[in-house]
C-alpha positions in Angstrom: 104.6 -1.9 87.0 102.4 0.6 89.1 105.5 1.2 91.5 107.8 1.8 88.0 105.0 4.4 86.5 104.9 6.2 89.8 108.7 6.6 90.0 108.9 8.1 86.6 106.7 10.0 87.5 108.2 11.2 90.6 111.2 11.7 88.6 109.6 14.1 86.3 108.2 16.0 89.2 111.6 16.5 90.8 112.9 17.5 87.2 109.9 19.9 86.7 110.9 21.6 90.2 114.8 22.2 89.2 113.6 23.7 85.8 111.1 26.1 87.5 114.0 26.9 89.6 116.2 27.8 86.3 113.5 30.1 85.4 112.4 27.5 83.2 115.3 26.8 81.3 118.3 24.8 81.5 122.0 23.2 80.0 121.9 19.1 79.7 125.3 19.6 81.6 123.9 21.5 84.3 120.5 19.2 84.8 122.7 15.9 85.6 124.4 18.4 88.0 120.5 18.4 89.4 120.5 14.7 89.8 118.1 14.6 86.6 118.8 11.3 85.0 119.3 11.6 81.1 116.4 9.3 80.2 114.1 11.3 81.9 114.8 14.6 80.2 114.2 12.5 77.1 111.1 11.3 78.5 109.7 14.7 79.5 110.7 15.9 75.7 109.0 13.4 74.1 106.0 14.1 76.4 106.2 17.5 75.0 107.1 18.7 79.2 110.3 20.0 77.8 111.1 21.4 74.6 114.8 22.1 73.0 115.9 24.9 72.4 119.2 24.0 70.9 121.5 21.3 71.5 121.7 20.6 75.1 119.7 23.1 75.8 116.1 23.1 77.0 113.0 25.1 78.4 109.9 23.8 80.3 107.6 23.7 77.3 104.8 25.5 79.7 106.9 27.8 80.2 105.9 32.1 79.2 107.2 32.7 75.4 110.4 33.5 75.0 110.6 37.2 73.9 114.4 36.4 73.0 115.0 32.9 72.6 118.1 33.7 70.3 119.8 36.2 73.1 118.7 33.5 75.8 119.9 30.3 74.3 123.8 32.3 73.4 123.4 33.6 76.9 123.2 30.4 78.3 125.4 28.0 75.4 128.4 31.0 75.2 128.1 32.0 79.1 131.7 33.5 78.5 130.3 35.6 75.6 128.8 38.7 75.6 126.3 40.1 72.9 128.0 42.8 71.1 127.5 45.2 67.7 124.3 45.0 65.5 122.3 42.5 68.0 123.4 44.6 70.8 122.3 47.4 68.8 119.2 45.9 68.3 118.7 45.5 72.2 119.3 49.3 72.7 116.6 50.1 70.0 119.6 51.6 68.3 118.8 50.2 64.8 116.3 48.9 62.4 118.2 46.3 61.6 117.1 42.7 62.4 120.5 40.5 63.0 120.1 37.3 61.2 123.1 36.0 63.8 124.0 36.7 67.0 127.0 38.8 67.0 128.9 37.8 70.3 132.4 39.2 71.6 134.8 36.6 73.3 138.3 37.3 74.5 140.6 37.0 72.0 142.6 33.8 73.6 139.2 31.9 74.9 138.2 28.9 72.8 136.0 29.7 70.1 132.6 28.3 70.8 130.7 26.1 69.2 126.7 26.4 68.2 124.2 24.5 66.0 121.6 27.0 66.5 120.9 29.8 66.2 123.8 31.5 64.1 126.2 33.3 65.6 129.3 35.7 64.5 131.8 35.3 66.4 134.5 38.9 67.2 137.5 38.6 68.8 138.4 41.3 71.3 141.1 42.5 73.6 141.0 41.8 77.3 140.9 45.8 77.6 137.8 45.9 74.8 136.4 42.9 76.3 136.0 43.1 79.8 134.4 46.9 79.8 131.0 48.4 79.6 129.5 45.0 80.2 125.8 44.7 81.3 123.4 41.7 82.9 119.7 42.3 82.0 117.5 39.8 82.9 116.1 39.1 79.2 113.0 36.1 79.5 114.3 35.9 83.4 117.8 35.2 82.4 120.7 37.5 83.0 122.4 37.8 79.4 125.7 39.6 79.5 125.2 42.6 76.4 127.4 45.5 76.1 125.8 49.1 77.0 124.9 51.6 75.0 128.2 53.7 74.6 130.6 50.7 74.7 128.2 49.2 71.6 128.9 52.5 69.8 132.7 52.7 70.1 132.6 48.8 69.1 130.5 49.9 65.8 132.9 52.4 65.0 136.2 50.6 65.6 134.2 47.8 63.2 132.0 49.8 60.8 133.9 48.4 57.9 132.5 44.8 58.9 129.0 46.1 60.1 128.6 49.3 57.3 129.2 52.9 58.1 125.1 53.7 57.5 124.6 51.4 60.6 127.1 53.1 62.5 125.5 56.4 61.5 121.8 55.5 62.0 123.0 54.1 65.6 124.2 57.4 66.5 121.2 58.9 65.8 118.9 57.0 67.3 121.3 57.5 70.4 121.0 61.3 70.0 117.2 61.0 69.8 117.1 58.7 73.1 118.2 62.2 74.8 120.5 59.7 77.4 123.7 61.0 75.7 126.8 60.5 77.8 129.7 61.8 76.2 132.2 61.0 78.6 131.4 57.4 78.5 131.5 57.1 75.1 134.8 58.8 74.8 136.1 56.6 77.3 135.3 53.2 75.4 136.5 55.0 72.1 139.9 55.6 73.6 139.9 52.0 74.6 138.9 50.8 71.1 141.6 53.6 69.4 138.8 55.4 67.6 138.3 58.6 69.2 139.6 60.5 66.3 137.5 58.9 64.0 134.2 59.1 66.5 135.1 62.8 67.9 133.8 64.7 64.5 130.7 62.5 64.7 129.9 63.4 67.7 130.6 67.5 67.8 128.3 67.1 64.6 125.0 65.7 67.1 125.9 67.9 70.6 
């Protein structure tokens, strides 16, 4: 019995170590990749080592808060996602708003994932729209693909009859107050996103 209690214990040791090197957090998929054996990631939970985050996805319970846990777990359960619109607005400090889902862009012939928590809206975009003005900051040590600034702008607009024209507006000023306007970029993504005649009187109205 000694010998079975030390090797559980070794176990959770080794799994402890591959965490740590996840920053702390990590996909049931990828952990028996690891060689961590399913009934020790349900030991370590019940311990209270481990804690889930959402379905088949957990963090090292010892772990620093998560400032994001929302952006983090969609980072990691919808890695072919990226975090577009309000909650992208959010991240830029580009609204007062405070998304009660995730809005997340895939490409418009990916399969549409699947979440239990937390809530997400989904958007559809071109490979064009998709693929540009794509970011990785490291948000709670994870890298969580967001679209920048001026490609989050051009999205609002080409979808400000789904997210509210007074969003749209309050987002470009809080853009023109950040005094990091770059015009060029943002009439690039507009082009991309066919609204440049709708964004261009906007945005003679803040230069």
């Amino acid at each position: 019995m000694p010998d079975a209690i030390e090797t559980r214990s070794n176990a959770v040791e080794k799994a402890v170590a591959v965490f740590e090197d996840n920053d702390g957090v990590l996909k049931m998929a990828d952990a028996l990749r690891a060689g961590i054996h399913r009934n020790t990631l349900y030991s370590m939970l019940e311990q209270g080592i481990v804690e889930r985050l959402s379905r088949g996805l957990y963090r090292l319970a010892e772990a620093h808060p998560l400032g994001n846990p929302d952006l983090v777990t969609v980072a990691k359960k919808v890695p072919d996602g990226v975090i577009c619109l309000v909650s992208a607005l959010a991240y830029h400090e580009l609204t007062t708003q405070i998304p009660h889902e995730v809005h997340v862009a895939v490409s418009r012939n990916s399969e549409p994932p699947r979440l239990d928590y937390p809530p997400i809206r989904v958007y559809r975009f071109s490979e064009k729209a998709f693929s540009e003005g794509i970011e990785r900051p490291l948000i709670d040590k994870v890298p969580v693909a967001i679209y920048d600034r001026e490609k989050t702008l051009a999205d609002c607009f080409k979808y400000r009859n789904k997210i509210g024209m007074d969003t749209v507006l309050e987002a470009l000023r809080f853009y023109k107050d950040q005094r990091r306007l770059n015009v060029e970029a943002l009439l690039h993504y507009a082009s991309i996103c066919r609204v440049t005649t709708t964004i261009r009187p906007y945005l003679e109205s803040i230069l």
